[in-house]
Each structure stands twice: as structure tokens, then as C-alpha cells.
SEBAMAR-589345 format. One record per atom (N, C-alpha, C, O): y, x, z; residue in one letter. Coordinates in steps of 0.2 Angstrom, whole numbers, padded with zeros to 4 digits, always signed. Example, Ala and Ser with C-alpha at 12.3 -4.5 7.8 and 13.67 -1.06 7.14 Angstrom:
REM SEBAMAR-589345
-0028+0066+0039a-0022+0062+0039a-0016+0066+0039a-0017+0071+0042a-0011+0064+0035s-0005+0068+0036s+0000+0064+0039s+0006+0067+0040s
***
This chain:
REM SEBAMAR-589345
+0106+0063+0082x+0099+0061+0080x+0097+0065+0074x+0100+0067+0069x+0091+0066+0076x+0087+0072+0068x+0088+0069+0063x+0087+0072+0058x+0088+0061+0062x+0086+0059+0056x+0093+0059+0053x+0093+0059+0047x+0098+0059+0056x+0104+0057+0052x+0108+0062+0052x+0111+0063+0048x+0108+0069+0059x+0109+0076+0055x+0107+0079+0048x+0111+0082+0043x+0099+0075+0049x+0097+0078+0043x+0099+0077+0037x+0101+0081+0033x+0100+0069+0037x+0103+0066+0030x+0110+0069+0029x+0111+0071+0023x+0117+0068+0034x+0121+0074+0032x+0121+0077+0030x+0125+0078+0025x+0114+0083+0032x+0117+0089+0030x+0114+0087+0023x+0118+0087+0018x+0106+0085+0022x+0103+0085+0016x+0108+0081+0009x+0107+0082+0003x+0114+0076+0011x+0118+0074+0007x+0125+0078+0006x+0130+0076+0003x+0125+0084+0011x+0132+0086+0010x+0128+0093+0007x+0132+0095+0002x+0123+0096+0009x+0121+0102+0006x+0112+0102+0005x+0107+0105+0007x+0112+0098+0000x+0106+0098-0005x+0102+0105-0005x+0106+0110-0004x+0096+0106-0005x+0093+0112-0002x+0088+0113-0009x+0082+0114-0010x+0093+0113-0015x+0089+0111-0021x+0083+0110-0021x+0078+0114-0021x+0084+0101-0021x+0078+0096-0025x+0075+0098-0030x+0077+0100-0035x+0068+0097-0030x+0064+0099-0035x+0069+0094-0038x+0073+0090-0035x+0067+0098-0046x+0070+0094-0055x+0063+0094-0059x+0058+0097-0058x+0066+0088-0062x+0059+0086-0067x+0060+0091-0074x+0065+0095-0075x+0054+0091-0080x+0057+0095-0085x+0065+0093-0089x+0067+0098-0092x+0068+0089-0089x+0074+0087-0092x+0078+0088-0085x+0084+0086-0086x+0077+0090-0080x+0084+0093-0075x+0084+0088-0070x+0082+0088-0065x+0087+0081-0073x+0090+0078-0067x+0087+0075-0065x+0088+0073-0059x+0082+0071-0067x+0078+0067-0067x+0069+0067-0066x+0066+0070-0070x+0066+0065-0059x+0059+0066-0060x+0056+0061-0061x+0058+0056-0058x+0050+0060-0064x+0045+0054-0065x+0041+0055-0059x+0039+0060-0055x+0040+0047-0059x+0035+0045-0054x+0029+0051-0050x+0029+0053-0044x+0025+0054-0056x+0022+0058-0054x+0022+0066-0052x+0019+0070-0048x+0028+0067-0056x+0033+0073-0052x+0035+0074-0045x+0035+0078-0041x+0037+0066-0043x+0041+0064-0037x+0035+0065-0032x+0033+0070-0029x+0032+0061-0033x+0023+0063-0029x+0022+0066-0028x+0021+0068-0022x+0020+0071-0035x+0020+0078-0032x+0022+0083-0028x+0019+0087-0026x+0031+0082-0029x+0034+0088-0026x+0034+0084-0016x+0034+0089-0011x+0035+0079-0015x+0036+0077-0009x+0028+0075-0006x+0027+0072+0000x+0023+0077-0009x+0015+0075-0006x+0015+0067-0005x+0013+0067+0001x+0016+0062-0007x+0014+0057-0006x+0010+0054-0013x+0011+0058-0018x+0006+0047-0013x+0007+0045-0019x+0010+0041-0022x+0015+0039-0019x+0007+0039-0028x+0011+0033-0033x+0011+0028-0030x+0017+0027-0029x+0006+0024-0028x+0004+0019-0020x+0012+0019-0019x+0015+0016-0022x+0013+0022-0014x+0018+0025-0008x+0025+0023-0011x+0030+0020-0008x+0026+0027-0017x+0031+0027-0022x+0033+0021-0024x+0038+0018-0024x+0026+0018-0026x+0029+0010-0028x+0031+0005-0022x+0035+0001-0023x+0028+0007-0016x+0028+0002-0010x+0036+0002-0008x+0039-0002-0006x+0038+0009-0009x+0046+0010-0004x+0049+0007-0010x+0055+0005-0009x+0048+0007-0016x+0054+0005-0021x+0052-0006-0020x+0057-0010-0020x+0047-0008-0019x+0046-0015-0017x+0049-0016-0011x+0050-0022-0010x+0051-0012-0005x+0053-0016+0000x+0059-0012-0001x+0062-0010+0004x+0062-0011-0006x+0069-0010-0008x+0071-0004-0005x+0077-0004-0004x+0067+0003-0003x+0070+0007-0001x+0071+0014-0005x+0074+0019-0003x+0068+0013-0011x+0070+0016-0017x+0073+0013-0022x+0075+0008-0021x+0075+0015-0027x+0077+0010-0033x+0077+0017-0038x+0082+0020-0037x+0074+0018-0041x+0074+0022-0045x+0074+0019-0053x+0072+0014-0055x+0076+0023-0058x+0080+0022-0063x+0075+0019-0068x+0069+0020-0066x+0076+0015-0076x+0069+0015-0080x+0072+0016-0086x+0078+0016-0088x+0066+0017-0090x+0066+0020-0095x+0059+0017-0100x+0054+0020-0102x+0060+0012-0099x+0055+0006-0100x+0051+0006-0094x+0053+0004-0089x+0045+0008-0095x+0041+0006-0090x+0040+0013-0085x+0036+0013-0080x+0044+0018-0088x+0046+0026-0085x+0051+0025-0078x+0056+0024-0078x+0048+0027-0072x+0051+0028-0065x+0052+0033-0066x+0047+0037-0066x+0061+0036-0067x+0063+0042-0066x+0068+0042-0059x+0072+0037-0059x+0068+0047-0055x+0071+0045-0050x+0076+0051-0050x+0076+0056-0054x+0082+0050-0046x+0087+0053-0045x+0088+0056-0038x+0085+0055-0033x+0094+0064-0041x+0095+0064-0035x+0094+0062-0028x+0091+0065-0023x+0098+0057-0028x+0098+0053-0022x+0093+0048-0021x+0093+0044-0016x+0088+0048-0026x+0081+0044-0024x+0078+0049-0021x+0074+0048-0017x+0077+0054-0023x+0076+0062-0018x+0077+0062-0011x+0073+0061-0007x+0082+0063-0011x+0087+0061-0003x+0084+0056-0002x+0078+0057+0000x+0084+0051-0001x+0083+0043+0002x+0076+0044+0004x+0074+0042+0009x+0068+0049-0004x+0062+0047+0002x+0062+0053+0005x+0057+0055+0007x+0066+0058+0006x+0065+0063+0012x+0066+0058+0018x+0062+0056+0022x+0072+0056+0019x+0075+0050+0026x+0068+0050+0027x+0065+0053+0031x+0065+0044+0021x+0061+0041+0023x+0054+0042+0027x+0052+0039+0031x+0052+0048+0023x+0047+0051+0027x+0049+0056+0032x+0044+0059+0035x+0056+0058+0034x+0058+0060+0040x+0058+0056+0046x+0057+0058+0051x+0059+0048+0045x+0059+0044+0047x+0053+0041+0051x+0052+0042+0057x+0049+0037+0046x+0041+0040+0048x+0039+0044+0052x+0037+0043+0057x+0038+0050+0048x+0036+0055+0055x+0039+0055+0060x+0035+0058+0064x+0045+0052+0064x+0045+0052+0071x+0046+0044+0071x+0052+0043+0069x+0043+0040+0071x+0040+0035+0072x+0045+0029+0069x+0042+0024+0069x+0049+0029+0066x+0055+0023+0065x+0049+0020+0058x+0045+0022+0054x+0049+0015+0060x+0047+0007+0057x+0051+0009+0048x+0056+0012+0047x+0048+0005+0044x+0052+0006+0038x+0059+0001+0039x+0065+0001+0037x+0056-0004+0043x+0063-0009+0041x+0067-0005+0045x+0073-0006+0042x+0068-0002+0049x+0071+0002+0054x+0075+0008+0048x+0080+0006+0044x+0073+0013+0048x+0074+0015+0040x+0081+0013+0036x+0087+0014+0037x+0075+0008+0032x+0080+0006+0028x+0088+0002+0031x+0094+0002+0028x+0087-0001+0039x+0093-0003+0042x+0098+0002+0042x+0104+0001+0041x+0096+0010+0043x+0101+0015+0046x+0104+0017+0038x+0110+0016+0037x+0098+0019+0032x+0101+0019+0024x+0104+0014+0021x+0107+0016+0016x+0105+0007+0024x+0109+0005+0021x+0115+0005+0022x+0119+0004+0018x+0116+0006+0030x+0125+0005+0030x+0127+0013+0027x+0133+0015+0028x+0124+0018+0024x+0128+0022+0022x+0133+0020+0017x+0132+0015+0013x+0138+0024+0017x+0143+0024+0013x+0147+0030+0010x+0151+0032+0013x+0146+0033+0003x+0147+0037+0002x+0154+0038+0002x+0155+0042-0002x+0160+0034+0005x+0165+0036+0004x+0168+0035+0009x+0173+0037+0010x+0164+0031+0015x+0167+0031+0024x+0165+0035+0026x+0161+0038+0023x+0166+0036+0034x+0164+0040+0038x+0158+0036+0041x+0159+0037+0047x+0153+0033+0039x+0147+0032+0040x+0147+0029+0050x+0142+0029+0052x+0152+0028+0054x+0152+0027+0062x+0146+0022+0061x+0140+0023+0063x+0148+0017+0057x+0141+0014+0061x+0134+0015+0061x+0129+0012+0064x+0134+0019+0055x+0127+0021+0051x+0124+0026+0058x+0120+0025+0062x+0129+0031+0058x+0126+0035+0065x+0126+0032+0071x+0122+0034+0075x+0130+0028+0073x+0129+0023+0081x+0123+0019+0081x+0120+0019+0086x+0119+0016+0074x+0115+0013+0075x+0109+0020+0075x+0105+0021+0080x+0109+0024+0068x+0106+0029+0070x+0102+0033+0077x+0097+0035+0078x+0109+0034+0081x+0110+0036+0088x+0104+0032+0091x+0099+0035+0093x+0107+0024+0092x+0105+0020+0097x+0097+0022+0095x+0093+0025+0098x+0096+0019+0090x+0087+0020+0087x+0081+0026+0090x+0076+0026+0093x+0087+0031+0087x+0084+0037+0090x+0084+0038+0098x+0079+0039+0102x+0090+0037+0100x+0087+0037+0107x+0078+0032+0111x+0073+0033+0113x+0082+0026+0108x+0074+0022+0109x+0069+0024+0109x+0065+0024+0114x+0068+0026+0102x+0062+0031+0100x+0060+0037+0103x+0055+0040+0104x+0064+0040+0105x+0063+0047+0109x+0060+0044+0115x+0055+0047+0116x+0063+0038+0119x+0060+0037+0126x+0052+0035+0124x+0047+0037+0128x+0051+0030+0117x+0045+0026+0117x+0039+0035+0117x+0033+0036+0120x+0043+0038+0112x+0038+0044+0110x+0037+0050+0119x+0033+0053+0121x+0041+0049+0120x+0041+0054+0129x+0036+0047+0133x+0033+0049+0139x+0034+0041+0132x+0032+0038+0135x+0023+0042+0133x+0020+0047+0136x+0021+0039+0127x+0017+0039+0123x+0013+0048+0127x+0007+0049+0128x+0018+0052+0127x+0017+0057+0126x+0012+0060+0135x+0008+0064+0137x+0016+0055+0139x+0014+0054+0145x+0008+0051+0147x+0005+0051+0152x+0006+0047+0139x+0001+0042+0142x-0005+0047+0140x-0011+0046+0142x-0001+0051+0136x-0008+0057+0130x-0009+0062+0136x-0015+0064+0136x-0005+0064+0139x-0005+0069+0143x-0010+0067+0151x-0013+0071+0155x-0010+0060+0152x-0015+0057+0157x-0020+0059+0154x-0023+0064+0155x-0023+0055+0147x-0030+0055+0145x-0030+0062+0146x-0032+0063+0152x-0030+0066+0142x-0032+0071+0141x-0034+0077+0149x-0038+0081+0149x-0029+0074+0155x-0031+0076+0159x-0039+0073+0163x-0044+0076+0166x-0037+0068+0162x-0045+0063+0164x-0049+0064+0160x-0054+0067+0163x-0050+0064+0153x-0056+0068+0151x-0059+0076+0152x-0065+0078+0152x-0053+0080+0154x-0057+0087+0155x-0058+0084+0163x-0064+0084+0164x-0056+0082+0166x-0059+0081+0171x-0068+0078+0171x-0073+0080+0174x-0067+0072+0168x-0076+0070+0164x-0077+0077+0162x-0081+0081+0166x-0076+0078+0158x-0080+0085+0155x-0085+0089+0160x-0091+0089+0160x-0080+0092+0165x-0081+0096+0171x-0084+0093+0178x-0084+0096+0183x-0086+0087+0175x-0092+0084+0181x-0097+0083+0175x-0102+0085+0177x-0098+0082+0169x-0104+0082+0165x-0106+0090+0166x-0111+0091+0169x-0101+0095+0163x-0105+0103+0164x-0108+0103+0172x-0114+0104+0173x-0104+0102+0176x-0108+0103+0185x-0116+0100+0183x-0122+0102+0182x-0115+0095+0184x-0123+0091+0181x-0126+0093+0177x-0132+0092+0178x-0125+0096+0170x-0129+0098+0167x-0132+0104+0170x-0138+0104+0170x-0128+0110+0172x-0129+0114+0175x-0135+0112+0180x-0141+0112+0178x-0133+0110+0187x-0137+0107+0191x-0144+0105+0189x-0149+0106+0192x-0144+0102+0182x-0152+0100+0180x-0154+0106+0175x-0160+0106+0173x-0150+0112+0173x-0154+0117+0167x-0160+0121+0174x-0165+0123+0172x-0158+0122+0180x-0164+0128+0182x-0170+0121+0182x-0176+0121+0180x-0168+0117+0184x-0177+0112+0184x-0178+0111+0178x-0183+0113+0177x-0176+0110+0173x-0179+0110+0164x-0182+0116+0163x-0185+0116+0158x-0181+0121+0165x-0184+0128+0162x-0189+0126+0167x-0194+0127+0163x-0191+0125+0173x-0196+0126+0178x-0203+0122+0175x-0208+0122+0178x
***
């Protein structure tokens, strides 16, 4: 599965994480901006528990692995997994087992999603055949009526 390759690798070989100015740590607004999302976003994934990043009163500094956790999550995302979905596969990690069932469930999901997305993909691949085909009966008729509008 791409998403749990990813995390692998991205937890076994960090592709250095943006650092905030104190090094290990980024604020809220750093985090935003190194990863393109906003504050919004940042707040919502740490409400449905999929971040938890560190405080410093009312300061969101995020770690390392709050790093790693919203790459999953927008890696996630982008091929279609649900957050609660997401969050199911991040939580059985374990950084001191070998993770079988985080990657089984991973597997399983991902395969799902790949069928929903090759479905999806077939349905996009009709329309667009159907409309060039509209398209190319509108030009014949337009055609057909431009020598009478010039006459």
C-alpha cells in the first residue's frame, strides 16, 4: 500500500522535516506553512485526535512525528481514505512491534480504495467519452447552419 510504504519509509528515513527556528519544534503557523494547509485544518486533525501536538500555553508546537502523522494524513486524503479511516490505520502503529496488523488493515483498505478509484475512474472515462461525442454533433450543426447565417 502507498500509504503505509510511505509511512515506513517516511518513519524509518525522515527526508528532513522542515524545523522551526528552535530546531525541533514547529508552531502552528510554521506547520501550515511548510505542509500548505491551514490553521483551520491543523485544528480540525488535532480535534478529531489525529494530531496531538505539544503546548506551551496556548502555543501549538508540533513534533517530529506530528510531522510524519499529517504527511499520512494528507497522503491519505489524497487517495481517497476517510479520516476516520486514517486515523484506524495510525493508530495500531507501534513503534516497537512489527506493525502486521497496521499493514493488513492498511493492505485491506488500500486495496478497496484502489477498486472504488478504478471504478470512479471508468465512470469519468464514459462521461468524457459522451460529451466529446455531444460536442461533435453540436460542431456538425453549427457547421451545417454557419453557410445559411452568412447568406
Amino acid at each position: 500500500m502507498t500509504t503505509t510504504a510511505t509511512a515506513a519509509e517516511t518513519t524509518a528515513a525522515p527526508t528532513n522535516p522542515p524545523q522551526g527556528a528552535g530546531g525541533e519544534f514547529l508552531r502552528i503557523g510554521e506547520m501550515a506553512r511548510a505542509f500548505g494547509v491551514t490553521l483551520r485544518a491543523l485544528r480540525f486533525y488535532e480535534d478529531k485526535g489525529l494530531l496531538q501536538p505539544q503546548r506551551d500555553g496556548t502555543t501549538r508546537l508540533y513534533t517530529r512525528s506530528d510531522r510524519v502523522r499529517l504527511k499520512l494524513i494528507l497522503l491519505g486524503r489524497k487517495v481517497g481514505f476517510s479520516l476516520r479511516e486514517v486515523k484506524q490505520m495510525m493508530d495500531l502503529y507501534d513503534p516497537t512491534g512489527a506493525n502486521t496488523r497496521q499493514l493488513r488493515l492498511a493492505l485491506e483498505k488500500s486495496e478497496k480504495q484502489l477498486l472504488r478509484l478504478q471504478k470512479q475512474r471508468a465512470l469519468v472515462d464514459d462521461a468524457i467519452a459522451e460529451l466529446e461525442r455531444a460536442m461533435a454533433a453540436v460542431r456538425i450543426k453549427l457547421a451545417e447552419h454557419m453557410p445559411a447565417a452568412r447568406a
